[in-house]
TILODO-533473 format. One record per residue: residue number from 1; x, y negated, z of N, C-alpha, C in turn. Coordinates in steps of 0.02 Angstrom, whole numbers, always signed. Example, Ala and Ser with C-alpha at 12.3 -4.5 7.8 and 13.67 -1.06 7.14 Angstrom:
2
{atom 1,{+660,+284,+390},{+615,+225,+390},{+660,+165,+390}}
{atom 2,{+642,+112,+354},{+684,+53,+357},{+645,-2,+394}}
END
This chain:
252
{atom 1,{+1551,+1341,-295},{+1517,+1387,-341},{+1442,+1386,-332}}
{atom 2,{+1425,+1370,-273},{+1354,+1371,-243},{+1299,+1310,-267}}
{atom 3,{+1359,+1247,-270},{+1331,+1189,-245},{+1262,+1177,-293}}
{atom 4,{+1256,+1197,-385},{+1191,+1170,-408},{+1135,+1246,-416}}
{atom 5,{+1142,+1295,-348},{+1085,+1308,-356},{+1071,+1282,-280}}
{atom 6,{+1115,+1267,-222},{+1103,+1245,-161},{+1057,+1163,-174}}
{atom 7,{+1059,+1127,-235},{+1055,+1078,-236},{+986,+1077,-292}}
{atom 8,{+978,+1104,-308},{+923,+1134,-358},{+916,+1123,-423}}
{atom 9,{+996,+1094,-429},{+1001,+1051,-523},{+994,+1118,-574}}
{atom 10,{+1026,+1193,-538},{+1004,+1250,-569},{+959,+1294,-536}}
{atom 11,{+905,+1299,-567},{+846,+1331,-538},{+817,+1367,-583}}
{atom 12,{+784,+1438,-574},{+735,+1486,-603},{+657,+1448,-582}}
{atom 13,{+611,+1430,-630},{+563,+1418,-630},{+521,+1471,-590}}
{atom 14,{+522,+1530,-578},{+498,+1560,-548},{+512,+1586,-477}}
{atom 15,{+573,+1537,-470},{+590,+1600,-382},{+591,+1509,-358}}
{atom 16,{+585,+1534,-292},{+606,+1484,-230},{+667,+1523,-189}}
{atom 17,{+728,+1478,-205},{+788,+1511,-166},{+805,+1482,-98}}
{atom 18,{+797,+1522,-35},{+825,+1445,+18},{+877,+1491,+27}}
{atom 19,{+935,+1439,+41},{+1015,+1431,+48},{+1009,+1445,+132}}
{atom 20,{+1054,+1506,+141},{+1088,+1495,+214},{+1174,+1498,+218}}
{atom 21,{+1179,+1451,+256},{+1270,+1459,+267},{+1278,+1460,+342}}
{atom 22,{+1335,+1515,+313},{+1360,+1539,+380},{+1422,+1569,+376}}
{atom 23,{+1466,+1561,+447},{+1565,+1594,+415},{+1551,+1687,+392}}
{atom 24,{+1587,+1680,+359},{+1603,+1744,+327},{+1583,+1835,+364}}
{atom 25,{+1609,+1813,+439},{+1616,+1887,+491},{+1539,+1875,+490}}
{atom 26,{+1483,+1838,+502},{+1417,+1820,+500},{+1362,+1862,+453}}
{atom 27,{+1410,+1836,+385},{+1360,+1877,+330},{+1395,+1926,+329}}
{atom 28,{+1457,+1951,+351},{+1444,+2010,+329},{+1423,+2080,+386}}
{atom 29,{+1411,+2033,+445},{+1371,+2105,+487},{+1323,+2084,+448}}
{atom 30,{+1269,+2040,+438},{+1212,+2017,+400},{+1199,+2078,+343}}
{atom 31,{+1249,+2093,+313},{+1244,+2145,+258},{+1227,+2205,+282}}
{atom 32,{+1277,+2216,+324},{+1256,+2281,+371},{+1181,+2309,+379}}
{atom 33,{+1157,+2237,+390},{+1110,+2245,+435},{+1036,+2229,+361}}
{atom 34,{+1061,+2202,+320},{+998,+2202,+240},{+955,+2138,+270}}
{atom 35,{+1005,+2097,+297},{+954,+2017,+312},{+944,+1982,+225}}
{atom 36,{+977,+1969,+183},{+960,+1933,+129},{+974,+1977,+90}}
{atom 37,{+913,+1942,+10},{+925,+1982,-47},{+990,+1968,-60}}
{atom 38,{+1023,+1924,-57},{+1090,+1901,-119},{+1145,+1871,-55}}
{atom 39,{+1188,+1893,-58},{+1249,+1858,+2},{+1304,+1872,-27}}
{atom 40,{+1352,+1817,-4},{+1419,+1828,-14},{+1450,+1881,+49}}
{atom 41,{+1493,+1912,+34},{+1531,+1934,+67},{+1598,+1957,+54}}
{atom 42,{+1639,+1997,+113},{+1694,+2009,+114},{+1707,+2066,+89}}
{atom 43,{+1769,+2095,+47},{+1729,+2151,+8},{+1738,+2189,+45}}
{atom 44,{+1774,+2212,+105},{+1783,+2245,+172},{+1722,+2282,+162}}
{atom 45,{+1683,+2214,+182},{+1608,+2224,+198},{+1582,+2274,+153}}
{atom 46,{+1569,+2240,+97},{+1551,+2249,+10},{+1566,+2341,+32}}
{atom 47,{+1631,+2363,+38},{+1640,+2446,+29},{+1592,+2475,+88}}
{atom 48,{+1553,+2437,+151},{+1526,+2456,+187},{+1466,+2462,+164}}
{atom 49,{+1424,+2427,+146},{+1353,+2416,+116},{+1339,+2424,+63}}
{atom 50,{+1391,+2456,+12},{+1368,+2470,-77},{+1303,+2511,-85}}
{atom 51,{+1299,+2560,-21},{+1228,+2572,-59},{+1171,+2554,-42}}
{atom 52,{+1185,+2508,-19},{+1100,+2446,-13},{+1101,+2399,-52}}
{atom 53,{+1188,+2375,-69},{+1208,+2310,-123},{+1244,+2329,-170}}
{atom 54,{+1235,+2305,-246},{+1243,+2298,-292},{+1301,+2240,-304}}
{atom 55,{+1372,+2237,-315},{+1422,+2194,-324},{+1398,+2162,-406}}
{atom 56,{+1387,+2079,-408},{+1372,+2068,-447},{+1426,+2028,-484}}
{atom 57,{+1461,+2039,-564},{+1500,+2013,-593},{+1527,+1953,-590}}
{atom 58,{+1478,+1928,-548},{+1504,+1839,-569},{+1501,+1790,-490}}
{atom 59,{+1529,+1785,-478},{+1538,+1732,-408},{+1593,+1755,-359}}
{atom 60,{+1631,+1800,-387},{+1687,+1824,-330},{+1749,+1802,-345}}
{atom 61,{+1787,+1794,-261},{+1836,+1750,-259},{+1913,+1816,-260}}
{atom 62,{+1945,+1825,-293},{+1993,+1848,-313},{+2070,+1799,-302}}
{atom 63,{+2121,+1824,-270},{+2187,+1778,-277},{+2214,+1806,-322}}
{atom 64,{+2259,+1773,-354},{+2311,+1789,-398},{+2397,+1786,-366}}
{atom 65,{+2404,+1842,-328},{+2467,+1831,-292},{+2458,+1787,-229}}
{atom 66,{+2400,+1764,-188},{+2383,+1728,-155},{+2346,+1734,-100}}
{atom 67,{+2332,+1739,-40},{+2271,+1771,-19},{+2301,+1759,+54}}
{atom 68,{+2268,+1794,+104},{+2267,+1779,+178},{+2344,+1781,+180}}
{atom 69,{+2354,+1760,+254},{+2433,+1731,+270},{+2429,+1757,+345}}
{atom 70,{+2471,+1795,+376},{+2487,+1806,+425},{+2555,+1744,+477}}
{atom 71,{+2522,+1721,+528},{+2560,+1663,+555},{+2585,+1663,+618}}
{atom 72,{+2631,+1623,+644},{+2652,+1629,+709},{+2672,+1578,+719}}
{atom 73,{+2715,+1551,+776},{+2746,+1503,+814},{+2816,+1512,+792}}
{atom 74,{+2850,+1574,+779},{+2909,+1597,+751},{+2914,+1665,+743}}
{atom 75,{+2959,+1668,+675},{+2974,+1700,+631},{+2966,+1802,+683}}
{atom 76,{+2925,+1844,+662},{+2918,+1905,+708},{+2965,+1965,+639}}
{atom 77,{+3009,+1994,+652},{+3031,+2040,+625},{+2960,+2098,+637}}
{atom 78,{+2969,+2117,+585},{+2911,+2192,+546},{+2894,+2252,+594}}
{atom 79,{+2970,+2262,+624},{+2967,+2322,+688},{+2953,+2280,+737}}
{atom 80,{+2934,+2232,+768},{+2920,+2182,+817},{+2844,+2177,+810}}
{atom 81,{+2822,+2172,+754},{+2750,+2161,+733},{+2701,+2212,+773}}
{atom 82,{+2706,+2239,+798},{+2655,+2324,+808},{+2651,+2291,+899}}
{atom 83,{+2692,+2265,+918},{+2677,+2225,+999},{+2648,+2181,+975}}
{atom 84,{+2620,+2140,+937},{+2612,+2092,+946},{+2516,+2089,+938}}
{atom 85,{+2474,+2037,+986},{+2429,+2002,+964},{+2413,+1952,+935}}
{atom 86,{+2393,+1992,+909},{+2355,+1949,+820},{+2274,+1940,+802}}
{atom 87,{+2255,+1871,+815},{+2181,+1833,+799},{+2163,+1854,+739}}
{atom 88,{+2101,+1876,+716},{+2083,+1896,+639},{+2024,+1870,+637}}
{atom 89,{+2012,+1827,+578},{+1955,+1789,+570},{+1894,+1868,+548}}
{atom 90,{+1869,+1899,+596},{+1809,+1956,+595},{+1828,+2017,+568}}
{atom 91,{+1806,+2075,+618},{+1827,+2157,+613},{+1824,+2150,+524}}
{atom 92,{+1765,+2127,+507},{+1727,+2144,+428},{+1774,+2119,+354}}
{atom 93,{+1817,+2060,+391},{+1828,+2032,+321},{+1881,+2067,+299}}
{atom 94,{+1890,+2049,+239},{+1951,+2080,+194},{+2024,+2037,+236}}
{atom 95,{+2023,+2014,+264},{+2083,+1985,+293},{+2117,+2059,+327}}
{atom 96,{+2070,+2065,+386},{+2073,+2130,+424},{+2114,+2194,+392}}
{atom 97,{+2048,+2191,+355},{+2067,+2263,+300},{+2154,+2269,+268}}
{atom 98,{+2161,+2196,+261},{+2236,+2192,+225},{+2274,+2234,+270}}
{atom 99,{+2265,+2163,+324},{+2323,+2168,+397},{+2321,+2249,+406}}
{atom 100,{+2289,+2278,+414},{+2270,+2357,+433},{+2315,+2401,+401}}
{atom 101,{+2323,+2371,+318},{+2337,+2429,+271},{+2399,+2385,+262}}
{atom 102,{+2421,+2324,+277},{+2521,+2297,+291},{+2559,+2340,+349}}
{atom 103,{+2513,+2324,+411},{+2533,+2324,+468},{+2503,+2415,+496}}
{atom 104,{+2495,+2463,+460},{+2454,+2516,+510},{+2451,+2548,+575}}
{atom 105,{+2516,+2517,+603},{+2549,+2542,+670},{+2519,+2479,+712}}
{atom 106,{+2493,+2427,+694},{+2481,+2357,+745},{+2405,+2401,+770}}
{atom 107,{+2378,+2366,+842},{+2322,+2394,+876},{+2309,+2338,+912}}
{atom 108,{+2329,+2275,+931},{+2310,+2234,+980},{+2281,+2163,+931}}
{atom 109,{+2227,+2170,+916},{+2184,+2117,+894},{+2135,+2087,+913}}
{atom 110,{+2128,+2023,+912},{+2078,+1991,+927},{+2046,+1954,+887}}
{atom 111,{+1960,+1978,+867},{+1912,+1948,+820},{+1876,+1870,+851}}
{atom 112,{+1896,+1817,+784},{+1868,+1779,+820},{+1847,+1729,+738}}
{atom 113,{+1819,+1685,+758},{+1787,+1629,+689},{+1867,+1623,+644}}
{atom 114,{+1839,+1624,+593},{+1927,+1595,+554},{+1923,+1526,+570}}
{atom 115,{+1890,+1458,+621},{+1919,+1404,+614},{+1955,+1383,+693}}
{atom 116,{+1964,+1464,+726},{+1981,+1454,+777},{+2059,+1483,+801}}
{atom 117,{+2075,+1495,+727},{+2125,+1544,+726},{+2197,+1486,+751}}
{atom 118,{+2214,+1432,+721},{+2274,+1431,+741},{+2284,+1383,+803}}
{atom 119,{+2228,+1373,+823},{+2228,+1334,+897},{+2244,+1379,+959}}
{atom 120,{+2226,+1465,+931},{+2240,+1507,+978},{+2330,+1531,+978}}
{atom 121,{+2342,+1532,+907},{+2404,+1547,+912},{+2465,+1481,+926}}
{atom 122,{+2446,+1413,+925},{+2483,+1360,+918},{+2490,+1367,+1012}}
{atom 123,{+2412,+1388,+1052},{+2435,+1372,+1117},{+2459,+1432,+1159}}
{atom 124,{+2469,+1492,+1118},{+2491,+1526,+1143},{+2450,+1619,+1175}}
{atom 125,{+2380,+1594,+1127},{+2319,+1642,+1167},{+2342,+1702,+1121}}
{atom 126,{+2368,+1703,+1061},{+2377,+1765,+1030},{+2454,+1755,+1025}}
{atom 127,{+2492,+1802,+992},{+2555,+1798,+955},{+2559,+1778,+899}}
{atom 128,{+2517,+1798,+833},{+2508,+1782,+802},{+2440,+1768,+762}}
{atom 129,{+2407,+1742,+685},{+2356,+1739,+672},{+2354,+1739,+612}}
{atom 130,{+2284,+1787,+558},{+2281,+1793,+509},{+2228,+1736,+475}}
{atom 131,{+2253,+1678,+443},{+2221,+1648,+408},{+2192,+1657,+348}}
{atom 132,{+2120,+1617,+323},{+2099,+1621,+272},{+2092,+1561,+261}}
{atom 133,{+2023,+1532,+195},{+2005,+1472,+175},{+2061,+1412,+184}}
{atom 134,{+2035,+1348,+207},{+2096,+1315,+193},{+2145,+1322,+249}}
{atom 135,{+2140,+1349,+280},{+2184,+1377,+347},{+2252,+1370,+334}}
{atom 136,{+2259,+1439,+255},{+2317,+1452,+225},{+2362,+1403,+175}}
{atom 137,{+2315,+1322,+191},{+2353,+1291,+155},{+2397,+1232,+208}}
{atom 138,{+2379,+1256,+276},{+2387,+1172,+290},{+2410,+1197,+393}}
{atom 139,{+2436,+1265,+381},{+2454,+1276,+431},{+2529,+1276,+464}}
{atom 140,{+2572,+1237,+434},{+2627,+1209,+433},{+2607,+1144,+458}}
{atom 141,{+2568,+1108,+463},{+2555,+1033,+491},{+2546,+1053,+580}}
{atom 142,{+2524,+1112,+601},{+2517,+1131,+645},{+2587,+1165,+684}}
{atom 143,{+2633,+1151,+650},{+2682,+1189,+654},{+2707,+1285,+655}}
{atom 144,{+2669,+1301,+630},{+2675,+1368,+633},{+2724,+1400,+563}}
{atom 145,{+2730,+1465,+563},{+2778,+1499,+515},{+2726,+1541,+479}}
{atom 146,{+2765,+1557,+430},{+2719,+1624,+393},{+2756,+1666,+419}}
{atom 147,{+2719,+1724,+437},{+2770,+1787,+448},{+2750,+1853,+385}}
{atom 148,{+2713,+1828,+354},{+2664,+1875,+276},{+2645,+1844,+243}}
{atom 149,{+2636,+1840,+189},{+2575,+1828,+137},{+2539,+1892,+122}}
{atom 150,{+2485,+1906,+142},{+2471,+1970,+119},{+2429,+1971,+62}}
{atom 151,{+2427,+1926,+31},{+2400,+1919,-62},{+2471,+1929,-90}}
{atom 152,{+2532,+1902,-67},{+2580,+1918,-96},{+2608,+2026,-112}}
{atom 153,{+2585,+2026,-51},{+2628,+2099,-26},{+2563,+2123,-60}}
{atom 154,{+2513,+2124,-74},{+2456,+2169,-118},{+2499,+2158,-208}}
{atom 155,{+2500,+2100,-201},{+2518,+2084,-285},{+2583,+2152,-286}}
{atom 156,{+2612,+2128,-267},{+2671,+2180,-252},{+2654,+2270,-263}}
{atom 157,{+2634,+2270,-218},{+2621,+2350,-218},{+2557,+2373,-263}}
{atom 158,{+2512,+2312,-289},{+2478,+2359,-344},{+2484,+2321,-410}}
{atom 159,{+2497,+2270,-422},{+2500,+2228,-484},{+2405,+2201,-526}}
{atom 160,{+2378,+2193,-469},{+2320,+2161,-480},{+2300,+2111,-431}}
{atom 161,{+2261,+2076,-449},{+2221,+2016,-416},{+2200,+2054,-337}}
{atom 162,{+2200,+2007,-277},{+2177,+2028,-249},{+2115,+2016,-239}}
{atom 163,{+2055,+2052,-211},{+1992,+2054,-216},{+1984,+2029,-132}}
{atom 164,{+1946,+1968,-103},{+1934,+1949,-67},{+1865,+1936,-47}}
{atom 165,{+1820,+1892,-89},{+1751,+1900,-71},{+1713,+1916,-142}}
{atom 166,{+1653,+1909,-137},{+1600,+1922,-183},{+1520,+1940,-188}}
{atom 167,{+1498,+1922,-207},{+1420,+1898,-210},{+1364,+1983,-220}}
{atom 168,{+1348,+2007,-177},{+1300,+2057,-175},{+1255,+2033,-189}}
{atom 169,{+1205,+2094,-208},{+1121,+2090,-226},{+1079,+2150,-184}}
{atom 170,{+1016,+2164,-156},{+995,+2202,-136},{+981,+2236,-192}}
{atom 171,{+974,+2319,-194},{+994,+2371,-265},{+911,+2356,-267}}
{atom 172,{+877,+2376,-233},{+793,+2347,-231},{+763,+2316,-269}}
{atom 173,{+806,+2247,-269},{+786,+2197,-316},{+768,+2202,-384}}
{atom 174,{+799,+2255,-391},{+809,+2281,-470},{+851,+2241,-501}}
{atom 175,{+885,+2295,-576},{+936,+2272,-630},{+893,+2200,-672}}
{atom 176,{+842,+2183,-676},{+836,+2113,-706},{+818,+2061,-644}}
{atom 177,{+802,+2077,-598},{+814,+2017,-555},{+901,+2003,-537}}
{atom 178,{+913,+2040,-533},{+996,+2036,-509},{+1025,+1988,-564}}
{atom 179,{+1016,+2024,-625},{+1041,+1998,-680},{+1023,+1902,-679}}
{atom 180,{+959,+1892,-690},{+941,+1834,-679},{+986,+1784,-627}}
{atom 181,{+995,+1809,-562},{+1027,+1764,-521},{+1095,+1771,-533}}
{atom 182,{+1134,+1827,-574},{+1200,+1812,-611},{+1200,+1761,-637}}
{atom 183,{+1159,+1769,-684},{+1178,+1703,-759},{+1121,+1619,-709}}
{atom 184,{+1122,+1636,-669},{+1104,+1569,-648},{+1154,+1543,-618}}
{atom 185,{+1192,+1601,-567},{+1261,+1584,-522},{+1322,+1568,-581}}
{atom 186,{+1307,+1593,-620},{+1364,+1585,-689},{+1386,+1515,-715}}
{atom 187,{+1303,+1495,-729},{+1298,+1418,-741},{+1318,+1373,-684}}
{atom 188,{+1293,+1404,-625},{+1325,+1337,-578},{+1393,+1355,-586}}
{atom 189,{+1431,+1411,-589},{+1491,+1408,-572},{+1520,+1363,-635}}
{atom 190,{+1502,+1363,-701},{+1534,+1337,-737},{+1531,+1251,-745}}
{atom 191,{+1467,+1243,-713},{+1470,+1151,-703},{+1509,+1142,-668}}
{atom 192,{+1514,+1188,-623},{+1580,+1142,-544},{+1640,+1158,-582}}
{atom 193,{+1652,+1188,-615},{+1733,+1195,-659},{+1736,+1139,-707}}
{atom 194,{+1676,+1128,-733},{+1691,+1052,-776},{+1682,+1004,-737}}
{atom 195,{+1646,+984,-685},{+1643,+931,-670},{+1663,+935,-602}}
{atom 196,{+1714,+973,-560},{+1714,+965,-481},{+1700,+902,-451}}
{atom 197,{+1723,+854,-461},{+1705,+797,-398},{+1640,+788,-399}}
{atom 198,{+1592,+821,-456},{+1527,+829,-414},{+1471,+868,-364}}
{atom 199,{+1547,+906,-354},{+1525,+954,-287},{+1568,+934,-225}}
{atom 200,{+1601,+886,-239},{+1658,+867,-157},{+1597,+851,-117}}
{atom 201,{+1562,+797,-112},{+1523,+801,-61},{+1474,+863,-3}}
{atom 202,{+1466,+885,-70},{+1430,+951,-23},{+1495,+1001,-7}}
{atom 203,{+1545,+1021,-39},{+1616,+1034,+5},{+1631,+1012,+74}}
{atom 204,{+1624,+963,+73},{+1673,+897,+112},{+1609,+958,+183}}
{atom 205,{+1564,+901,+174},{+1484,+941,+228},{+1510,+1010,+253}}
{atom 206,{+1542,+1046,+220},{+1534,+1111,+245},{+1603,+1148,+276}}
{atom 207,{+1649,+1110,+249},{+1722,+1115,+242},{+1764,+1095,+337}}
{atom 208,{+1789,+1146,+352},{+1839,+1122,+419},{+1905,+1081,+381}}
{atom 209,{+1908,+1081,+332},{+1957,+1013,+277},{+1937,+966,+271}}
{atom 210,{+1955,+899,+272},{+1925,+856,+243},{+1967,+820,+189}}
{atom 211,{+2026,+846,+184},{+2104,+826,+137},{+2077,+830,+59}}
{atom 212,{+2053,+790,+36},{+2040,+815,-44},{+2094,+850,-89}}
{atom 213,{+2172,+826,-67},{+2202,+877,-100},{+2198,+950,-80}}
{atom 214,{+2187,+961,-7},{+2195,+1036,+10},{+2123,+1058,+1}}
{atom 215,{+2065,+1025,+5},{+2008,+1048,-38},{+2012,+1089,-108}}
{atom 216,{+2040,+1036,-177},{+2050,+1034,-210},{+2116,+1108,-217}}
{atom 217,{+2155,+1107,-196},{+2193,+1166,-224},{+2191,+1241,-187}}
{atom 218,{+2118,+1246,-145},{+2103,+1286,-108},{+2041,+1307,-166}}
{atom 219,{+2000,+1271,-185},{+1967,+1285,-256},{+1993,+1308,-316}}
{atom 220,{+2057,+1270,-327},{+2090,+1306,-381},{+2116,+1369,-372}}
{atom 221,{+2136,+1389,-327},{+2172,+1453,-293},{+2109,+1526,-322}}
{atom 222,{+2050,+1508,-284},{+2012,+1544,-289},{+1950,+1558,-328}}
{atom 223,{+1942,+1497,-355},{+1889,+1502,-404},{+1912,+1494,-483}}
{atom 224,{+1934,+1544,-510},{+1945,+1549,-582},{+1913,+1589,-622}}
{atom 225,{+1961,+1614,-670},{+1914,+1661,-731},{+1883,+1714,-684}}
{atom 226,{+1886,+1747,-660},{+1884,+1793,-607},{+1821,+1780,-583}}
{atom 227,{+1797,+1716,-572},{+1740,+1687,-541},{+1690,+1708,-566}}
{atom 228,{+1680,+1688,-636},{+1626,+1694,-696},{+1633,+1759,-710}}
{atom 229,{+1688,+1820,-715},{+1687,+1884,-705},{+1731,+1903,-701}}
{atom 230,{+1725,+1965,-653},{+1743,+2013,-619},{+1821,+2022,-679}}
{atom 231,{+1795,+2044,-719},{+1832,+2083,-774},{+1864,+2149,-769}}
{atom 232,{+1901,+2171,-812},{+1926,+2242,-783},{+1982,+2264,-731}}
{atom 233,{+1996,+2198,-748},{+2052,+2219,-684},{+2062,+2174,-636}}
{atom 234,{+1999,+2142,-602},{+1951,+2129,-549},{+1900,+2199,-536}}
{atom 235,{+1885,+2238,-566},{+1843,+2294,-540},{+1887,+2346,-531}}
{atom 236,{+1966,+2339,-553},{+2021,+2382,-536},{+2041,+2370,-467}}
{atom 237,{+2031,+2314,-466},{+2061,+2300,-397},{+2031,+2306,-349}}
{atom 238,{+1958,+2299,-356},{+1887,+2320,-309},{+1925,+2402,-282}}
{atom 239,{+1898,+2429,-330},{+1925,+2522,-339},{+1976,+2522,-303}}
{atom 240,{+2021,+2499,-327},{+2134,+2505,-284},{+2103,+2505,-218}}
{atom 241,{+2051,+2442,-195},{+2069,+2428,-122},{+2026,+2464,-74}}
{atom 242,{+1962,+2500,-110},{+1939,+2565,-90},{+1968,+2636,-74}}
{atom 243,{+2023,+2651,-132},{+2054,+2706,-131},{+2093,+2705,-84}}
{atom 244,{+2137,+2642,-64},{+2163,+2617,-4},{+2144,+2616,+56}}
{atom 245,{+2082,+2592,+69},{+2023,+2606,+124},{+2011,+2661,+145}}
{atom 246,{+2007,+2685,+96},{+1989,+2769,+112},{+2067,+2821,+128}}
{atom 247,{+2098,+2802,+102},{+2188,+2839,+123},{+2190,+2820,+185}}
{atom 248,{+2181,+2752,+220},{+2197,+2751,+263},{+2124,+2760,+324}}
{atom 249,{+2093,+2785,+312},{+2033,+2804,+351},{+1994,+2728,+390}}
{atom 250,{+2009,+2688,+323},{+1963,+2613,+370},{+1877,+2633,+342}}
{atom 251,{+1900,+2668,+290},{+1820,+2685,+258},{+1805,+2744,+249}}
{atom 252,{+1737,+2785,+259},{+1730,+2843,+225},{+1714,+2846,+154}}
END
């Protein structure tokens, strides 16, 4: 989604944008904390920092029945789950937030990078582990089980997309600068939908994948209509998973 303003084929004649990347738990203490005008984040995060950031319509990653995956070595029955330790790719992300509001009785977690997640559970350092990115496509080669889908079990209990990350703005910036770096993020997003293989390379660079098919259907998963906007029931589902947050006291 990033790659032609990271690359400068889409550019505002007037701003100089420099690109930082970094995993997910990263930017979003980063938010916390008001390091950049414009960041992606987790919307975890996103319900933490709304009133410094502005959620902007267009660059957020939404599943459709799809979304983080809870994993193990073997199969854990539901009342078994609440003993168990479980790796979570960062306190902040929406992974967390899920597991929290599946699981509310579990307490033994451990925060760590999402590309470190199933090396801990394959050797034994956790019980189980909550994957994201391409994690959730290719963690059966590792031998492990699903013991959740928790994009599934959201689809389920509310009948909307689940809301996973999405592109803030500092409120500061003001409503026409914000706007501006929408419809610029808009355009890149819509070249990489017509033309993807001319963003694999800068993928590939940044990617713990290097499988072009599991590249490839880890993009399709998450970057759709949804991408280019929110829509209404992408900002329903923002709302659901707040009202949720807040029932269960992860948020005030």
């Amino acid at each position: 989604m990033f790659h032609d303003i990271a690359s400068g084929r889409v550019v505002d004649p007037e701003w100089t944008v420099n690109v930082h990347l970094h995993d997910i738990q990263t930017l979003n203490t980063m938010a916390l904390e008001g390091v950049y005008d414009v960041t992606k984040v987790s919307f975890h995060a996103y319900l933490l920092a709304r009133r410094e950031y502005e959620l902007l319509p267009v660059g957020a990653a939404l599943g459709l029945g799809c979304g983080p995956v809870v994993v193990a070595k073997r199969r854990i029955a539901p009342d078994a789950f609440a003993g168990c330790t479980v790796a979570v790719p960062g306190e902040l992300t929406t992974a967390h937030l899920l597991l929290r509001l599946w699981a509310p009785q579990f307490r033994r977690r451990v925060f760590t990078r999402y590309d470190r997640i199933v090396d801990m559970v394959t050797t034994g350092q956790v019980d189980a582990g909550v994957l994201i990115h391409e994690g959730r496509f290719t963690y059966e080669r590792a031998g492990l089980v699903m013991v959740a889908d928790l994009g599934r079990w959201w689809h389920q209990r509310t009948g909307l997309p689940i809301p996973l990350g999405g592109i803030v703005a500092r409120r500061c910036l003001g409503g026409e600068t914000i706007d501006r770096f929408g419809r610029m993020l808009r355009q890149a997003i819509r070249n990489a939908l017509e033309d993807p293989d001319a963003t694999l390379d800068y993928v590939r660079q940044h990617a713990g994948e290097m499988d072009r098919a599991v590249l490839h259907e880890h993009i399709k998963t998450f970057v759709n209509d949804h991408s280019l906007d929110l829509g209404e029931d992408g900002r329903a589902a923002v709302r659901r998973l707040a009202d949720l947050a807040r029932d269960a006291g992860c948020i005030e």
